[in-house]
N, C-alpha and C positions, 0 to 999 in steps of 0.2 A: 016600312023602312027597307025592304028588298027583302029582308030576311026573316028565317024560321027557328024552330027551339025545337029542339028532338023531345019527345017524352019522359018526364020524369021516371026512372026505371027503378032507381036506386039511386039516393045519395050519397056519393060518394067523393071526400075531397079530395083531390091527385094531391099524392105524394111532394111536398114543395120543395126535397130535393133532387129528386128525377126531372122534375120542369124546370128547375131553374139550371140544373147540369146541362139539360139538352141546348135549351135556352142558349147560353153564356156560350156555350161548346159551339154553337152557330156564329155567335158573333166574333168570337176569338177566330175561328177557321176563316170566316167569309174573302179574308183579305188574299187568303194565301194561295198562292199559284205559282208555287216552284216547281210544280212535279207534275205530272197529274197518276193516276192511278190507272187500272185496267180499264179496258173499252173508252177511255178519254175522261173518266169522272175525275172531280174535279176533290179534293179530299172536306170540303165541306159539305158537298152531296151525299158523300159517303155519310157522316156524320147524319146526316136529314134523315136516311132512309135506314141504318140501324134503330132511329130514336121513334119512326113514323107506327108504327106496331103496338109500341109499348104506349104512347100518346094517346093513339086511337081508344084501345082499349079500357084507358079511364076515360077519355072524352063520349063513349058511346054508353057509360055506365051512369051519367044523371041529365039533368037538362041543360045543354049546350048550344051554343048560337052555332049556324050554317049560312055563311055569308052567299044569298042568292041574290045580290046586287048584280052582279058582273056577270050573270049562267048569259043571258042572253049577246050579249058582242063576243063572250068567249067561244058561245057557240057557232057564230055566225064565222070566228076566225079559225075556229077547226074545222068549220065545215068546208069552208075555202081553201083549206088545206089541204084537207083527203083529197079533194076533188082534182086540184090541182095538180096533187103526188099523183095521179096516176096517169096522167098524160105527162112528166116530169121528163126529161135527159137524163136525169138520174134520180130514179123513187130513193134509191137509196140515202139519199142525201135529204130529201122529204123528211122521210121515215125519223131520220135520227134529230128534226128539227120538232116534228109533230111529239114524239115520245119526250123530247126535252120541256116543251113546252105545258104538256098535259103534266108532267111532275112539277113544274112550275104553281100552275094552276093548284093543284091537289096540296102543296105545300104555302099557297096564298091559305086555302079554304083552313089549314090546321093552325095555322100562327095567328090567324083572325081568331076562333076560337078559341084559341089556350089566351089570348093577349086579354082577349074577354072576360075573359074569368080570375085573372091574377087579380091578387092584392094589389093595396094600392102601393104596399111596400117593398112588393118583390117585380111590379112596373118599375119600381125608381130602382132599382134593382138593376132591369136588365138595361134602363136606358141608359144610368152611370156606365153598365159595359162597355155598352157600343160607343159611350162617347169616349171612354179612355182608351180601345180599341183603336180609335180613328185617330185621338190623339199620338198613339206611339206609333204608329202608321206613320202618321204623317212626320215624326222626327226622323223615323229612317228616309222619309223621303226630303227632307231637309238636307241631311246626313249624305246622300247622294250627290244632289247635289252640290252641295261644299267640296264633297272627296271622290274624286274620281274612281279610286281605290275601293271605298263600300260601294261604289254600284258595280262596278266589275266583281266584287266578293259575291255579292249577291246573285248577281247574273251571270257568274257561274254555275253558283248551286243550282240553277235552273237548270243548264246546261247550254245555256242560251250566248250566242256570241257575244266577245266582252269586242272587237276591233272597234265600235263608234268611237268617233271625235266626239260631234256634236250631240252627245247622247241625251235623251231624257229620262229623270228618274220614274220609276214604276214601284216601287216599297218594294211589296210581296207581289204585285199582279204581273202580267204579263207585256201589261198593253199599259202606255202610259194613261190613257182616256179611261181604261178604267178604274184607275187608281184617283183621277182628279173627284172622277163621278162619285168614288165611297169617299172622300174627304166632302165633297157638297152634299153628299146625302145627311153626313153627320151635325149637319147643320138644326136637324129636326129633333134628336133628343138632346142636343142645348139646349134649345127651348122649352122642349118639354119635363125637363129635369128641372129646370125655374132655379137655376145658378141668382145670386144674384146682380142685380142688374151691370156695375161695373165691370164683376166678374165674366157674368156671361158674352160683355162687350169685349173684353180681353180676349176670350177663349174664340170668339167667331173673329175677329180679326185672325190670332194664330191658325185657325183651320182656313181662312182664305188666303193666306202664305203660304201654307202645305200645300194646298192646290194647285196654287199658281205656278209654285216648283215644278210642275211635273210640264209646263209649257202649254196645257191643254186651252186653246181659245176657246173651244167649245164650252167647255165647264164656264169658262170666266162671264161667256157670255150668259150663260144660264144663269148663273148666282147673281149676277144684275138682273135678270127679269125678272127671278123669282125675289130678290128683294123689294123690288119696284112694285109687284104684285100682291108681295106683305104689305108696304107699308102701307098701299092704299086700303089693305083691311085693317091695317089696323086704326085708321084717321077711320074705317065705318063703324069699331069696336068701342074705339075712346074719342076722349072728344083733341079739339084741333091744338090745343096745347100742350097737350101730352104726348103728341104726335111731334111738336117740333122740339121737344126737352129729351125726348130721344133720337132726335136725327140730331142736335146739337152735340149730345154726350157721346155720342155714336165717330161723329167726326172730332172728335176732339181725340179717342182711343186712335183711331185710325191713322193721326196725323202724328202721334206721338209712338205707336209701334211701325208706321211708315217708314217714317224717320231715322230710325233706329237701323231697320233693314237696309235704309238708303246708304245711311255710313259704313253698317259692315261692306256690301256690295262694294261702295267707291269706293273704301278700297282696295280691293283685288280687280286689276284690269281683267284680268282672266274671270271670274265671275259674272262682271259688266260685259263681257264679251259670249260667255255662255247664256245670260240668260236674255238677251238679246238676240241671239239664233235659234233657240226656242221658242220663243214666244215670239219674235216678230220676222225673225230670218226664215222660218216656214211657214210665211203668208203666202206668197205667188205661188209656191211649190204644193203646198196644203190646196189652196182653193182650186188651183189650175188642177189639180189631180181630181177631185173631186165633180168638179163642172165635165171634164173628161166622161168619167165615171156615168153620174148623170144623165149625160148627153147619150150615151151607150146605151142607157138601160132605157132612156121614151123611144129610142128607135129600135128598140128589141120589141118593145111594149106594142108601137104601131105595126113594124111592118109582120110580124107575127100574128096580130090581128088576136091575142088573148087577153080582151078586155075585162070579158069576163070571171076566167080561171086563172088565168097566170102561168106562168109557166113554169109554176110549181117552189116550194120554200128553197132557197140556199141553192136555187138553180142557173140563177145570175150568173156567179165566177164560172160553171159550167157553158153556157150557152154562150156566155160572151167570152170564154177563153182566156181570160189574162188572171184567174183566180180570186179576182177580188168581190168584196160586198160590195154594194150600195152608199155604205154609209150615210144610210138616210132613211128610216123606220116607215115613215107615210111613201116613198117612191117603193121601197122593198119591199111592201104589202101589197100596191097597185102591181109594182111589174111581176113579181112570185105567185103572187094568189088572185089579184084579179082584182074588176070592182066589188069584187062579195067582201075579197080582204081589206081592201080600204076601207069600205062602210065600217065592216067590223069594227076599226083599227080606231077610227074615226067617234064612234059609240062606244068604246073603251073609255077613251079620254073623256068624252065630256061628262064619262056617266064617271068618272075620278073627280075634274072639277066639281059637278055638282054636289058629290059629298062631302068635296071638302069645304063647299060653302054650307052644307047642313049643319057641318061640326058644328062652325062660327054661329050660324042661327043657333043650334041648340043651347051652344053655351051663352050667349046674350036672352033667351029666356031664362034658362039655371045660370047664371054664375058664381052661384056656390058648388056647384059641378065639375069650373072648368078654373080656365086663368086665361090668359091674354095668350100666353106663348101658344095657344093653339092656332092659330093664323098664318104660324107656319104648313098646314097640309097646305093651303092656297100657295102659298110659294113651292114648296115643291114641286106640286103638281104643275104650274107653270113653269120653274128651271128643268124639269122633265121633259113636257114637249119640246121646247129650248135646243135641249139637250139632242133630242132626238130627230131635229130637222136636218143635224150635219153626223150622226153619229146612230149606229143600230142599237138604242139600247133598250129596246124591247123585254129582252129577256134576263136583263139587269137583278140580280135578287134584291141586290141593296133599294131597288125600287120599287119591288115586288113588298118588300121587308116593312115599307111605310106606307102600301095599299094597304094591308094587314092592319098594319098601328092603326090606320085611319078608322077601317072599322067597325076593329075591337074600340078607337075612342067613341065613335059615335053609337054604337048600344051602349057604353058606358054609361054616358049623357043623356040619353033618349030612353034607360029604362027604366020601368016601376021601380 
């Protein structure tokens, strides 16, 4: 199954309040990005690497899982990396993408492992967190948008300019895209906290409102594929009637909380006029910047002639002068790192897809194991790539956060 089990040393069972402290302390922080802290960390980093010590320390004292699913495209993405940082414009810009990334990694491998070993009651634990996390999240981003007044309150305390008109809400994040991406990521402990079914239908329509607020067409586009991608596992889970008594029930919530939001909206012209410049007034302006963008970076990519290496991580806004990413995960692999990092990049993903089809296999051998709502990894993992075709979200936690879940679920499922 990719993975290994350290040697039984001593059994010993971690503390179940230190792990659920560090736990809950992750997912309460993850949203927030009003400040950040020294050298640029972010104050849930912080949190990671105060709790990463004390963690280790009982995870290295019994038999614990080491997720070596993903050593090999990770390896191939750091190795395209060094390589690259040093013919770079600027290593230093490398440097500080390769050291982000490898704490990435190293904080994939310890949430796999602790998520491994939790009870099953202190899993429903942490995933009630992160969904009522996402939920209050997402009311301040409601909230924003309703009141022009809380998003300027807010984006001050950033320190972040309040002068937009046509602003979009961000809750706590920085950036509105990634604020839509942690409301779609929350999509995965709905399911897997197994609400029940009207409820759960209730609660994922309200987090695909929260989303939507924030204007991101990318997210919206992604939570249609990764839905489209669920339900077709779920018609290979269950059979064909059970498949349409949930798209039935499904549009029936959808059409009665739509509705709802339809009447607040009309009527405030002002509303109807905001969120109409959000979400479709920065079409031409969105695509055209980005196709720009694009176009920039394959003729950096050819006439430079570094197909191989790239010309190095986060070196794009440098080389091309105008500051900006990519905004595009597969182009910013090829043109930064080369074909070494595309391959990588490439072999990440499918070797995510494929586990999250093991999950599904596993749990249709045991289904006393599992429940239906795990058919969610397959939609995420495809609203991810999605996600990721117009937006750099690579080094995303909240999808680092559900590599982990995935699998910690599947040794779950898959052991003696």
């Amino acid at each position: 199954m990719g993975t290994i089990a350290l040697p039984a040393i001593q059994t010993v069972d971690l503390p179940g309040r230190a792990m659920r402290l560090w736990l809950i302390g992750i997912l309460v922080l993850l949203p927030i990005e009003l400040g950040k802290l020294p050298l640029n960390v972010d104050v849930a980093d912080a949190w990671i690497v105060m709790g990463l010590p004390i963690i280790w320390a009982f995870l290295l004292r019994g038999q614990r899982l080491i997720a070596l699913s993903y050593a090999v495209p990770i390896w191939i993405i750091m190795l395209s990396s060094i390589v690259s940082a040093l013919g770079a414009a600027s290593p230093v810009l490398s440097v500080v993408v390769i050291v982000k990334e490898s704490f990435l990694f190293f904080w994939f491998l310890t949430m796999a492992a602790l998520l491994a070993i939790l009870s099953e009651g202190d899993l429903r634990l942490v995933l009630a967190v992160w969904l009522a996390v996402a939920l209050a999240h997402g009311m301040l981003i409601v909230a924003q948008f309703l009141s022009p007044a809380v998003w300027r309150f807010v984006t001050g305390l950033a320190g972040r300019s309040t002068a937009a008109v046509n602003y979009r809400p961000t809750g706590l994040f920085a950036n509105a895209n990634k604020a839509a991406m942690f409301q779609l990521c929350a999509f995965v402990p709905l399911l897997l906290v197994r609400p029940s079914r009207r409820l759960g239908m209730v609660l994922g329509v309200v987090l695909l409102v929260m989303m939507l607020a924030t204007g991101s067409m990318g997210a919206a586009v992604a939570f249609f594929g990764g839905l489209a991608a669920t339900l077709v596992a779920v018609s290979w889970t269950a059979d064909l009637g059970h498949t349409l008594q949930m798209l039935a029930q499904l549009a029936l919530v959808v059409a009665v909380i739509g509705g709802v939001a339809f009447l607040v909206i009309g009527q405030s012209p002002r509303y109807q006029e905001h969120l109409q410049r959000i979400l479709l007034g920065r079409t031409d302006r969105s695509s055209g910047s980005r196709f720009s963008l694009w176009e920039r970076g394959l003729s950096i990519y050819i006439d430079r002639g570094t197909f191989v290496w790239g010309i190095g991580p986060e070196n794009f806004r440098v080389v091309d002068g105008h500051g900006n990413q990519l905004h595009s995960d597969i182009l910013a692999f090829a043109v930064e790192r080369g074909a070494l990092g595309g391959l990588g990049l490439v072999a990440f993903v499918a070797l995510a897809a494929s586990r999250a089809i093991l999950v599904v296999r596993a749990y249709l051998r045991r289904p006393d194991r599992g429940h239906l709502g795990l058919v969610v990894f397959i939609g995420a993992v495809v609203a991810a790539v999605v996600e990721s075709l117009t937006h750099q979200a690579f080094r995303f936690h909240d999808l680092w956060l559900i590599l982990a879940l995935q699998e910690a679920t599947l040794y779950r499922l898959t052991r003696a």
